[in-house]
N, C-alpha and C positions, 0 to 999 in steps of 0.2 A: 504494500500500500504506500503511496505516496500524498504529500500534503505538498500541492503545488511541486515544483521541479525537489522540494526536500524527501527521501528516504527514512521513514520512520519504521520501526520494528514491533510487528504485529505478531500474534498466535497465529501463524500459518506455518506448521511443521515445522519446528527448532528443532536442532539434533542439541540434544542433554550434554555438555562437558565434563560438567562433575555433577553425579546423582548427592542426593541430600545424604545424610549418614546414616539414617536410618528412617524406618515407615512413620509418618504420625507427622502432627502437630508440633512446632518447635524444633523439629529436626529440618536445617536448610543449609543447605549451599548455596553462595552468592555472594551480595555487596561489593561483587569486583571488578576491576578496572585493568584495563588493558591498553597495550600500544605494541606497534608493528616497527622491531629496529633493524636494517639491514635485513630484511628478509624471515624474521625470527618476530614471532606473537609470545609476548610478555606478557602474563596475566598474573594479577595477583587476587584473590579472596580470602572470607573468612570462615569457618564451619563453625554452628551451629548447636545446641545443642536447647531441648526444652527447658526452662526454667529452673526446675528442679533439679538438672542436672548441670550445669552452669553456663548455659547462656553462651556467647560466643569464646570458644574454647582455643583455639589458634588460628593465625592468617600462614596461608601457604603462598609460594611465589612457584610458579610453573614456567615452563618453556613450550613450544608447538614450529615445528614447521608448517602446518596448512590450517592451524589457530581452530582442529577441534578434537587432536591427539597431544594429550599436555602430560610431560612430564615433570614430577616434584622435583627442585631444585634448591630450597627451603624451605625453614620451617619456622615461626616463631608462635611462643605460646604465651598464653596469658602473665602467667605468673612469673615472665619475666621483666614484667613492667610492673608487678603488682595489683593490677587491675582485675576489677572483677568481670568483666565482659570486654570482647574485640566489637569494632563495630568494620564500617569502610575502612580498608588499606589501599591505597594511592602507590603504584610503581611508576618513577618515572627515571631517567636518565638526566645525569648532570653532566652538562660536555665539561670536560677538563677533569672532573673530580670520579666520576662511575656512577650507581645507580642511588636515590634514595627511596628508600619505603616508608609512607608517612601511615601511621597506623591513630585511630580512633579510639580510646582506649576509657572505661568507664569508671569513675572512682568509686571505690568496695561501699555498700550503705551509704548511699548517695544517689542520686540524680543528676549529678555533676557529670561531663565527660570536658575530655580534653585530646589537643591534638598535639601526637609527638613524634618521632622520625629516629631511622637507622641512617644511618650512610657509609658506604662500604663499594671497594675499587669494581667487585660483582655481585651480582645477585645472588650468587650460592653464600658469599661471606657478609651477609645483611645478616643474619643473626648476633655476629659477634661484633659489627658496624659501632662506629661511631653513633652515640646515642644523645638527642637535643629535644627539650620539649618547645615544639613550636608557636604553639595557643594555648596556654592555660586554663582561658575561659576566668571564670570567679565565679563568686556565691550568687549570683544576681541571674547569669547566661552560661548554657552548656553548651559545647563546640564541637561537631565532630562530622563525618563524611564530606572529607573537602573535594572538591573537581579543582585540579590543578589542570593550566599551561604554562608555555614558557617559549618565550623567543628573543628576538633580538633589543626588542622593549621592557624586558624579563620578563616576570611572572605573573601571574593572574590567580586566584583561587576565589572559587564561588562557595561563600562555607553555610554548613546547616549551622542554626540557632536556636537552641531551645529557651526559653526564657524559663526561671526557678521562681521567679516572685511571688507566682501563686501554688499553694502547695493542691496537689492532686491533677493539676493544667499543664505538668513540665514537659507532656508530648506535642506539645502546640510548635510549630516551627516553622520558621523565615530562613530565607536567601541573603546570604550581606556578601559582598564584593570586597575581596582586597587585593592589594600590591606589593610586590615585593623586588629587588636589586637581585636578589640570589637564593631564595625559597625556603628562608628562615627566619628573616625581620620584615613582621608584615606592616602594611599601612592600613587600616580599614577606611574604605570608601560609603558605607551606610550600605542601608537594606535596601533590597534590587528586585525580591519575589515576594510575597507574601498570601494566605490563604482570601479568597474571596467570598465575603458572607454570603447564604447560600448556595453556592456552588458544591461540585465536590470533590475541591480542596479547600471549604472554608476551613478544614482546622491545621491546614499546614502548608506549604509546599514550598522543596527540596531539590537544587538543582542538583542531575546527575551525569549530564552529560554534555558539553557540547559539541554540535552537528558539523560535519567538514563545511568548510562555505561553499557556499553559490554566488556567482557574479549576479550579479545584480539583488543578491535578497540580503536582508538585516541578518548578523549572528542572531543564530538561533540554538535552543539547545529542548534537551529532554528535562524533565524535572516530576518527583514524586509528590503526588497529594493524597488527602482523602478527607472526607466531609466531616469525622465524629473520630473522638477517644478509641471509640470500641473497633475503630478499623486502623488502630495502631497496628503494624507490621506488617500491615495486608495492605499496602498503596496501589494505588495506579501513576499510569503515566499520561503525561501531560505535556502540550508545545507551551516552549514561549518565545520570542523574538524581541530583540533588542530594541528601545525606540531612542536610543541617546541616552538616557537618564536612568530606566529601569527597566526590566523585561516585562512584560505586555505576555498574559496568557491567549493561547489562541480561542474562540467559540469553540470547543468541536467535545464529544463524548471521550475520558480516558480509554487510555490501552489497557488492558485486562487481560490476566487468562480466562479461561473458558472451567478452569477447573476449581476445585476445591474453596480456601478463601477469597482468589481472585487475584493475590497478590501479581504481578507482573512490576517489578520494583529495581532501580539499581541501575538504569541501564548505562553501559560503556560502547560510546561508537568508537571504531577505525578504519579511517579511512585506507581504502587498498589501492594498489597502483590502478587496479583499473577502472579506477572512477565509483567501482562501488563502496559500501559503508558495511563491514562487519560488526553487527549487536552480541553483545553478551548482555543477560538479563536475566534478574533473579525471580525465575517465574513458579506461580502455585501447580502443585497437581494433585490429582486426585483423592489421596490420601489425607490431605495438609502438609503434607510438607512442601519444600519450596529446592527445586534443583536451576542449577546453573547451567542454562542453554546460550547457545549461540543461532544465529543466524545472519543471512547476508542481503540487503537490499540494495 
């Protein structure tokens, strides 16, 4: 399906990359983000685990030659940050320095998260990397699943926002924009997305991705919402487009699976040399659980 000359990523036959860890509710693969270097699909995610069992329990870093046979190449686990849950892990490459892994990371009896980073000459040596907490967030706002770029202007990151001020509301979340020289001292440039009352993403929405350009259209990107509390970790997706100032959601019905919660959440574009857009996205199935598919529009 396409939106205008843009390639967006629908439930039409995803081939599964990594199945969830196990059958049920709270067991999910996904939250991952990808990029294509030199011929080689880098993906990184996090696994899953239900509640009771602890919640996001490690981010793995893979390798693919044709981006949907991935082999583990590391591994990092919770309790090497101390954190009680993983959330989005960010793989990206630093030209001159090697790879960093900015990882989402939750403070233990809290609702706090914060965002913090490996960096290491490769991706197999990001476990024992150089280690910098990037966004601390405070008592007030929680920080985590950021959509990094980086070019000749440096950096960009679209980061989620949870607000804490009201106790039992800390799922609620917005888009803020920041900048940065070298993808560790950020600027923040204020809030770029937010939920629409009514709608449904009035109770949130979360950029996740953005879309390769088109000459002549505004940046545009994917972003997760969903209307209520109770469809916390079950989002859909959502267009939005740049209008100068802040991203502009599009009219149109979210992406959805077809299965179980609904969830279709997370999504990671790259672009491929030949003009198409490869999706990874953390989608529902049957069961409740949520597995990490790929497809290619």
């Amino acid at each position: 399906m396409t939106l205008g000359a843009l390639a967006v990523p629908t439930y039409d036959d995803p081939r599964v990359v990594v199945p969830a860890p196990a059958a049920g509710a709270g067991n999910w693969a996904g939250a991952a983000s990808a990029v294509l270097v030199d011929g080689t699909f880098w993906l990184t995610y996090r696994v899953r685990r239900p509640l009771d069992e602890g919640r996001g329990v490690t981010v793995v870093v893979a390798r693919s030659d044709d981006g949907e046979s991935f082999a583990t190449v590391a591994e990092v686990h919770r309790d090497a940050f101390g954190c009680e849950s993983f959330e989005r892990p960010v793989l990206v490459p630093v030209p001159g320095v090697g790879w960093r892994l900015y990882l989402s990371c939750a403070t233990p009896g809290s609702k706090h998260w914060w965002v913090d980073s490996l960096t290491a000459a490769t991706p197999a040596e990001l476990p024992g990397g150089q280690r910098r907490v990037v966004l601390p967030g405070d008592d007030t706002v929680a920080v985590k699943d950021p959509v990094l770029t980086h070019g000749p202007d440096g950096w960009q990151m679209w980061l989620c926002c949870h607000p804490l001020t009201e106790a039992g509301h800390e799922d609620r979340m917005t888009t803020r924009l920041l900048r940065s020289p070298d993808g560790l001292t950020w600027t923040d440039h204020g809030e770029v997305l937010a939920g629409r009352p009514g709608e449904w993403d009035a109770r949130g929405a979360r950029v996740t991705t953005v879309l390769p350009p088109v000459p002549g259209l505004p940046l545009t990107v994917l972003y997760d919402g969903r209307r209520d509390a109770a469809a916390n970790w079950f989002e859909t997706t959502g267009v939005a487009t740049w209008d100068g100032t802040r991203l502009v959601a599009a009219d149109r019905p979210p992406i959805a699976s077809p299965h179980g919660d609904g969830a279709w959440r997370y999504a990671s574009a790259v672009p491929l040399p030949d003009g198409r857009t490869r999706f990874y996205v953390e989608a529902a199935r049957p069961d409740g659980a949520h597995d990490l598919v790929t497809l290619v529009r």
